[in-house]
N, CA, C and O atoms as CSV, one atom per row, in Angstrom:
chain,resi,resn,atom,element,x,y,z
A,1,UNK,N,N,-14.333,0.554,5.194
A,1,UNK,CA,C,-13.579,1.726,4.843
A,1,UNK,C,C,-13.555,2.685,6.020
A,1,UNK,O,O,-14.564,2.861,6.702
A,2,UNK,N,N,-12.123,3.460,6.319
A,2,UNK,CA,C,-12.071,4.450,7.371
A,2,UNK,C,C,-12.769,5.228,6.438
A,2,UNK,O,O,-12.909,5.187,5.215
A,3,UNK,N,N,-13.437,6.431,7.946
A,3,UNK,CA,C,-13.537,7.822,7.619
A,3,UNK,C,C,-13.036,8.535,6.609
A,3,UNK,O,O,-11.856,8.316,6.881
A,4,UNK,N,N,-12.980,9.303,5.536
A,4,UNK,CA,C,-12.273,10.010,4.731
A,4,UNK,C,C,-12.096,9.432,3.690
A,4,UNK,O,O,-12.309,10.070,2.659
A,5,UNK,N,N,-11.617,7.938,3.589
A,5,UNK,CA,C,-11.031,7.280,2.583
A,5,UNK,C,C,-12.601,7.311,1.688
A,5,UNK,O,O,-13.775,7.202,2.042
A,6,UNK,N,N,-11.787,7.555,0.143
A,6,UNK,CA,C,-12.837,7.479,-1.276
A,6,UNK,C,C,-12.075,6.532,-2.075
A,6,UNK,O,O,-10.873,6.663,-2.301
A,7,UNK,N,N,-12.865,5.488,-2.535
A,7,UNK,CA,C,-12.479,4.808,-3.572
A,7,UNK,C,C,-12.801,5.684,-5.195
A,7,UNK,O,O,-13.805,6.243,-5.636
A,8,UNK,N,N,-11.353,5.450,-5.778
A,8,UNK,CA,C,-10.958,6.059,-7.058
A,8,UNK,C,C,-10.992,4.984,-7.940
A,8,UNK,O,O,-10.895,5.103,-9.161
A,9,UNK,N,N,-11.139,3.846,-7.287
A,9,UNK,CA,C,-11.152,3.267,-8.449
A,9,UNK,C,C,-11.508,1.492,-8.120
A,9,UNK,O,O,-12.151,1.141,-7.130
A,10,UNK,N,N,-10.879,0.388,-9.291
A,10,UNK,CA,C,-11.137,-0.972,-8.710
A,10,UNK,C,C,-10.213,-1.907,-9.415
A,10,UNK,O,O,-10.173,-2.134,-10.624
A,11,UNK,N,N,-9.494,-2.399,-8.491
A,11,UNK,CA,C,-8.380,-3.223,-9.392
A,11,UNK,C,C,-8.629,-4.379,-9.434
A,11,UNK,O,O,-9.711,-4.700,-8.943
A,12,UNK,N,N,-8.053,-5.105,-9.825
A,12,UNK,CA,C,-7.887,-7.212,-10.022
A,12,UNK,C,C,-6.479,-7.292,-9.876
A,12,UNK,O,O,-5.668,-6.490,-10.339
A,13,UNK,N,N,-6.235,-8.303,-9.208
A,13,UNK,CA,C,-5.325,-8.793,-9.594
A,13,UNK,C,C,-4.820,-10.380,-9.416
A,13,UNK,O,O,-5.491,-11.208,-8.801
A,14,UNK,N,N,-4.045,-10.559,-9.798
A,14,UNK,CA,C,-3.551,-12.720,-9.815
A,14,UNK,C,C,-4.391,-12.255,-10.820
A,14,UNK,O,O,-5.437,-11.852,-10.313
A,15,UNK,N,N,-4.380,-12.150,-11.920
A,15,UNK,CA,C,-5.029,-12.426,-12.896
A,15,UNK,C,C,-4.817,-13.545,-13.798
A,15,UNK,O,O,-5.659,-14.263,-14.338
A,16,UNK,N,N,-2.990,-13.585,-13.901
A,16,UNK,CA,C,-2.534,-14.781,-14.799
A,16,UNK,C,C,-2.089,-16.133,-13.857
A,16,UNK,O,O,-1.162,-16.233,-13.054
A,17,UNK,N,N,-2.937,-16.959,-14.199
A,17,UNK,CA,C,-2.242,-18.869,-13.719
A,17,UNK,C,C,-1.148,-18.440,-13.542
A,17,UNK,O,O,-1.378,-18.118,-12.376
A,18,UNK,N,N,0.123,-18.073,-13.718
A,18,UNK,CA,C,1.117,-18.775,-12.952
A,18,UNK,C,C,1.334,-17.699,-11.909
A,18,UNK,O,O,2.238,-17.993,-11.127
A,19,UNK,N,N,0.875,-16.779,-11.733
A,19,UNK,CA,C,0.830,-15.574,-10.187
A,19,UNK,C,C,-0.207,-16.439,-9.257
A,19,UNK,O,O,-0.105,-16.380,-8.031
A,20,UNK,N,N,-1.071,-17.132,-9.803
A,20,UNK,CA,C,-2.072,-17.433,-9.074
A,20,UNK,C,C,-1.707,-18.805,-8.302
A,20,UNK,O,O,-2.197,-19.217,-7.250
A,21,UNK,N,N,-0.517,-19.519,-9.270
A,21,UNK,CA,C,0.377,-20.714,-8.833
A,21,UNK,C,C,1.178,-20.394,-8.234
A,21,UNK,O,O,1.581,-21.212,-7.407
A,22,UNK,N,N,1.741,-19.280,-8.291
A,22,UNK,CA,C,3.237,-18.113,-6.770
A,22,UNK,C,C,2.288,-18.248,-5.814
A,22,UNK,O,O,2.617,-18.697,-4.715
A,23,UNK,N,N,1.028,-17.899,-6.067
A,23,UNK,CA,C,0.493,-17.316,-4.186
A,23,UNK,C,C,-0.330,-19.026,-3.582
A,23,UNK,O,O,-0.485,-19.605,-2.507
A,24,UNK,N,N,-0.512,-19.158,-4.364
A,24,UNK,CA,C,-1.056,-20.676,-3.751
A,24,UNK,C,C,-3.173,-20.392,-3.991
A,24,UNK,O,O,-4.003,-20.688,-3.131
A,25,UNK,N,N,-3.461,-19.821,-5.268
A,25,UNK,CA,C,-5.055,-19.593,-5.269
A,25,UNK,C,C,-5.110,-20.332,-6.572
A,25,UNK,O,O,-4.309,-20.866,-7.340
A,26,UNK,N,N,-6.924,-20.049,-6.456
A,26,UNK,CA,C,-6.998,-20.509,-7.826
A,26,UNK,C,C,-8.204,-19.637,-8.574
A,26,UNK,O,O,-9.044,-19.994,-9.400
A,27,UNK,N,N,-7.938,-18.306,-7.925
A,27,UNK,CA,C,-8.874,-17.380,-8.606
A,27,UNK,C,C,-8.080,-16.005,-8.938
A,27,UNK,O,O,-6.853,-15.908,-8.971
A,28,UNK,N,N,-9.057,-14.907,-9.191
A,28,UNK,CA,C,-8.033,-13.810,-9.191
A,28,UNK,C,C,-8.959,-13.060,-7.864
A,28,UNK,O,O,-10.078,-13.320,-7.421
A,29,UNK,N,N,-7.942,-12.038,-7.483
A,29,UNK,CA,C,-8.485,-10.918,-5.892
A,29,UNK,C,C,-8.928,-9.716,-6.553
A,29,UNK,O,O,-8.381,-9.325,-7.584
A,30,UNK,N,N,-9.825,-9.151,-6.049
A,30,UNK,CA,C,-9.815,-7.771,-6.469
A,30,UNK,C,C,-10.346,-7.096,-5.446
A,30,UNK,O,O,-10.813,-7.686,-4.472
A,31,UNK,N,N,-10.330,-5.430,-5.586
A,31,UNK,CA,C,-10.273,-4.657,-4.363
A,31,UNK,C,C,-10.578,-3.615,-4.515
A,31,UNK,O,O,-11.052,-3.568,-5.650
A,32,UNK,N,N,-10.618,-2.584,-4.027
A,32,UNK,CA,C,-10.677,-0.921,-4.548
A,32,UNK,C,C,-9.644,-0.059,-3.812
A,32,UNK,O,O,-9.416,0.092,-2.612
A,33,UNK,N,N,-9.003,0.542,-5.102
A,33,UNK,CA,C,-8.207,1.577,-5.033
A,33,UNK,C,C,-8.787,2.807,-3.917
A,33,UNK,O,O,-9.972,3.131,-3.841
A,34,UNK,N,N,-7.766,3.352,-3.154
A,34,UNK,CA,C,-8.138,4.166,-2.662
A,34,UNK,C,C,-7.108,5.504,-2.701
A,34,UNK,O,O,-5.891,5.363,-2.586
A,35,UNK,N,N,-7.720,6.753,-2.869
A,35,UNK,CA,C,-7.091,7.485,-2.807
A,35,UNK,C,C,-6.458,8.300,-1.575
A,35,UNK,O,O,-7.236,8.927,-0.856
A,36,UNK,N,N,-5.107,8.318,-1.303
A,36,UNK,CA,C,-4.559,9.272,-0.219
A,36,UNK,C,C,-3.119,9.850,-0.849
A,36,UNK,O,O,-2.895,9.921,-2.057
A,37,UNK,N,N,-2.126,10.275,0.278
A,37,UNK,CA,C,-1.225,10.721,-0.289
A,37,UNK,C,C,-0.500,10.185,0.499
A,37,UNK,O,O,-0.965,9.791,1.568
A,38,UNK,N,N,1.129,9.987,0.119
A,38,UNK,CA,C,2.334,9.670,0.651
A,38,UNK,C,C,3.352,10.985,1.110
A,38,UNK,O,O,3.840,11.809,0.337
A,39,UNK,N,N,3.507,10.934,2.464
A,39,UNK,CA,C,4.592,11.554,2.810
A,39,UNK,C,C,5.773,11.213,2.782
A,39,UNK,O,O,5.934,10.156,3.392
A,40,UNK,N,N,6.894,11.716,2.255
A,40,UNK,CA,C,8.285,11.282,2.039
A,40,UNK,C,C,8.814,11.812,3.171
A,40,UNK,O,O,8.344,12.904,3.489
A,41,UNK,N,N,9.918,11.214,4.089
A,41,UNK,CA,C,10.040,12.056,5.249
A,41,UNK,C,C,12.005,11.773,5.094
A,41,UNK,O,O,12.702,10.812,4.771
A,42,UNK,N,N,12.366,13.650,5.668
A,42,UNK,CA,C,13.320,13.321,5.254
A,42,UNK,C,C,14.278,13.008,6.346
A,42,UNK,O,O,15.490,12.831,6.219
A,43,UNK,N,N,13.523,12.961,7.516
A,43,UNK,CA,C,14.021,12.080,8.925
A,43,UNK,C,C,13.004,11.453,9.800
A,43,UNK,O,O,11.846,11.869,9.775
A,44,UNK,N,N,13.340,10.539,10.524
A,44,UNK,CA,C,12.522,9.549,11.165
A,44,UNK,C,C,11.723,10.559,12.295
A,44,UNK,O,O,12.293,11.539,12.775
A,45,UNK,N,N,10.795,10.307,12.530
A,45,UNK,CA,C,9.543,10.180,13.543
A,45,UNK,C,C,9.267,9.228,14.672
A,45,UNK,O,O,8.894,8.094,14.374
A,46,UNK,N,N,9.381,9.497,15.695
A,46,UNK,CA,C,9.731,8.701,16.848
A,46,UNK,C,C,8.714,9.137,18.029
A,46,UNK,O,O,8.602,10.349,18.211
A,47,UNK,N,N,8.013,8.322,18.791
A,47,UNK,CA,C,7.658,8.534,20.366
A,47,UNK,C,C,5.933,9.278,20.408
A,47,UNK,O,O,5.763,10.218,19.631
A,48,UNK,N,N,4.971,8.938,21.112
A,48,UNK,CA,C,4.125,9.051,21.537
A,48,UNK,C,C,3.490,10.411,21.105
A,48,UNK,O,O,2.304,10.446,20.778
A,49,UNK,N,N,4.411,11.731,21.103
A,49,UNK,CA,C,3.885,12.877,21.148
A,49,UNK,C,C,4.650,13.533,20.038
A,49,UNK,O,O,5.318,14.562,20.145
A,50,UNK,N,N,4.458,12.754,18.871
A,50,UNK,CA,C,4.633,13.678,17.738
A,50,UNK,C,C,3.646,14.707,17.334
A,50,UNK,O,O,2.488,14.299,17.245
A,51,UNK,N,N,3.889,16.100,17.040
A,51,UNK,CA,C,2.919,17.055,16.846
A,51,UNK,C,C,3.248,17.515,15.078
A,51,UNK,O,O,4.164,17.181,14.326
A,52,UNK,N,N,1.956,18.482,14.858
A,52,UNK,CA,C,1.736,18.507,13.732
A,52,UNK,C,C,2.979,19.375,13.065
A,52,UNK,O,O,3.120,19.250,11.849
A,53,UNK,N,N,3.899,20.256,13.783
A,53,UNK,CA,C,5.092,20.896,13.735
A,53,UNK,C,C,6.123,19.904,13.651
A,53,UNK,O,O,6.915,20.190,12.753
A,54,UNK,N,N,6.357,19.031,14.148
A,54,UNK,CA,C,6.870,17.671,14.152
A,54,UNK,C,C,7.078,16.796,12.489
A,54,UNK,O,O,8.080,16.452,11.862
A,55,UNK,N,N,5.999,16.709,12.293
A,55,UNK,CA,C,5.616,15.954,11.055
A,55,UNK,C,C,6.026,17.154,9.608
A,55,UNK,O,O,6.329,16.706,8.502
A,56,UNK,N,N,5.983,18.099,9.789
A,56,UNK,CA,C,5.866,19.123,9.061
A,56,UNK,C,C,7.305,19.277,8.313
A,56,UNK,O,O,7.658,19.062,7.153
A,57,UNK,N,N,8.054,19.787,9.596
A,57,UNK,CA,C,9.550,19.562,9.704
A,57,UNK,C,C,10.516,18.606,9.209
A,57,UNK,O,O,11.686,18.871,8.932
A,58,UNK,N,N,9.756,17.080,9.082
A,58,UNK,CA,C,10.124,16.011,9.143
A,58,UNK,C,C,10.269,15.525,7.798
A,58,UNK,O,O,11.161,14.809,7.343
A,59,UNK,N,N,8.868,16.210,7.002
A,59,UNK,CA,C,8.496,15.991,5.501
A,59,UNK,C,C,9.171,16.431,4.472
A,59,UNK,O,O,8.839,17.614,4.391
A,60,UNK,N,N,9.928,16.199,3.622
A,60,UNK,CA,C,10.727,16.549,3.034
A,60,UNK,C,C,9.879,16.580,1.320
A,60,UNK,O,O,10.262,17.441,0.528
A,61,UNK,N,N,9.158,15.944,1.044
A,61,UNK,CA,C,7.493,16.696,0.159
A,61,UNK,C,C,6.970,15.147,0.203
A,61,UNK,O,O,7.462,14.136,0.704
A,62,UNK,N,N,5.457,15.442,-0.720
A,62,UNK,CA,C,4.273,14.901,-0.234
A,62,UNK,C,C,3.548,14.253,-1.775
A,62,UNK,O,O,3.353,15.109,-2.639
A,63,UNK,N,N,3.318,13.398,-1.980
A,63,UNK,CA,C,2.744,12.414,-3.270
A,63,UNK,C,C,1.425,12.209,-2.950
A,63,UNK,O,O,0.756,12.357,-1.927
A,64,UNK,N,N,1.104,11.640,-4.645
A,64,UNK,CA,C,-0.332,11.365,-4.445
A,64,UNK,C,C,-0.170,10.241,-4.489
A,64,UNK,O,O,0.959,10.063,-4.948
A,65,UNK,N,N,-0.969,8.687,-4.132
A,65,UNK,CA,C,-0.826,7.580,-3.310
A,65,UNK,C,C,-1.864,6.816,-3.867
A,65,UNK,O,O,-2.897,7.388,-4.216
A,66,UNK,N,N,-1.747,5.724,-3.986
A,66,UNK,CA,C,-3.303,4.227,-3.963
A,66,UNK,C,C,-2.558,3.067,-2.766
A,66,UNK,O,O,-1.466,2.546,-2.541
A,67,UNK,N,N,-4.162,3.090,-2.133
A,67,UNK,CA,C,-3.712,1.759,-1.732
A,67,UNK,C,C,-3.656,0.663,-1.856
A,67,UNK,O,O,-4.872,0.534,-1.711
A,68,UNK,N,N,-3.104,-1.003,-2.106
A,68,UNK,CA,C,-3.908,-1.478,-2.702
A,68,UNK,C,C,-4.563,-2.584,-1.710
A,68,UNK,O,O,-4.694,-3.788,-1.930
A,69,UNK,N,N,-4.849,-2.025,-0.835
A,69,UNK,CA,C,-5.905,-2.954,0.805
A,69,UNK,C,C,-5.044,-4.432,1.311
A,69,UNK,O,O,-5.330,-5.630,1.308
A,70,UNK,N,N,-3.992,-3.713,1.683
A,70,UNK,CA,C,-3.784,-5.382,2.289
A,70,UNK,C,C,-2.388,-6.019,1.563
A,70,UNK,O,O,-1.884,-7.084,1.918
A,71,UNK,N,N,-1.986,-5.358,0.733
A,71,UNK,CA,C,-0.879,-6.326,0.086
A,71,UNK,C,C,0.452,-5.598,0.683
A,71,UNK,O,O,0.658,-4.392,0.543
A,72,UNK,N,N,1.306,-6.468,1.349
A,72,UNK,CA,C,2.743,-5.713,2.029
A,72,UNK,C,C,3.479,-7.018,1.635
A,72,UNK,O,O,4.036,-7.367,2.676
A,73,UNK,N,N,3.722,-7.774,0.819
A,73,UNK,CA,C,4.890,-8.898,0.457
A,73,UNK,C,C,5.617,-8.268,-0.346
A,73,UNK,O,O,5.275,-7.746,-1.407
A,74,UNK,N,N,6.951,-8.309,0.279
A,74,UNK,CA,C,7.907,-8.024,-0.915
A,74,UNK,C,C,8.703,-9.378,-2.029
A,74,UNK,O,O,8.626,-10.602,-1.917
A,75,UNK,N,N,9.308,-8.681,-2.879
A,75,UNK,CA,C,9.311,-9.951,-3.718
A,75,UNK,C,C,10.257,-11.313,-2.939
A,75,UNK,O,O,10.370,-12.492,-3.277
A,76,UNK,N,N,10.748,-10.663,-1.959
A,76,UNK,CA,C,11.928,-12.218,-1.368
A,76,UNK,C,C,10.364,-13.077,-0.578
A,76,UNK,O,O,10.217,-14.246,-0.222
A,77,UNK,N,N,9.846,-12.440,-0.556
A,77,UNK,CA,C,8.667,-13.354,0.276
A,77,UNK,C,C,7.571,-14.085,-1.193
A,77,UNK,O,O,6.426,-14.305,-0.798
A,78,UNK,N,N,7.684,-14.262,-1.937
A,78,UNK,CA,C,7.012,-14.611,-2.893
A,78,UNK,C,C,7.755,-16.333,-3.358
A,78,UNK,O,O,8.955,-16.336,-3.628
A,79,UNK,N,N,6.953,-17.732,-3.419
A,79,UNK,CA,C,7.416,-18.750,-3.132
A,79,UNK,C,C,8.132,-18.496,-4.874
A,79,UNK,O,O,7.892,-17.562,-5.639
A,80,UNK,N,N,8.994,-19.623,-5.079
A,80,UNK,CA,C,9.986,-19.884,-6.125
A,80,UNK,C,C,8.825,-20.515,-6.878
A,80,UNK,O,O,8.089,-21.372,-6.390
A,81,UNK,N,N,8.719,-19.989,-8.179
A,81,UNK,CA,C,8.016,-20.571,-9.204
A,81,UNK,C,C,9.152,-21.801,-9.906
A,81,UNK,O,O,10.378,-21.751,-10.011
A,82,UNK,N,N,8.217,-22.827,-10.293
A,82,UNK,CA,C,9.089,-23.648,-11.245
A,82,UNK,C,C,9.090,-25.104,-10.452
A,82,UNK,O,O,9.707,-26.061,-10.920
């Protein structure tokens, strides 16, 4: 775990046989939730020396967030069940 980050909580997941037959396992994963927040930005951020006036400007408002450690597949990347 970075600096700062607090776990809020603890998830599972592949819990059901046939998610666990999509990813190619034969157990379920689990992990811990972590709490941060999401910035919505309502223009892009670019180049080496973005400053905190920068980001500020940029933010168009701000959410509360989980992570869930590691999972970035979207569903076109998920194999064809069946």
């Amino acid at each position: 775990m970075q600096a700062g980050q607090r776990i809020v909580g603890k998830k599972i997941g592949l819990s059901a046989k046939v998610m666990q037959d999509m990813m190619g396992v034969n157990e379920p994963d689990y992990g811990h939730l972590l709490g941060e927040i999401a910035f919505i930005l309502k223009k892009e951020l670019k180049g080496p020396h973005v400053s905190t006036k920068d980001v500020l400007q940029a933010t168009d408002y701000v959410l509360p967030a989980i992570s869930l450690g590691g999972y970035n597949l979207s569903p076109r990347e998920f194999p064809p069940v069946g």
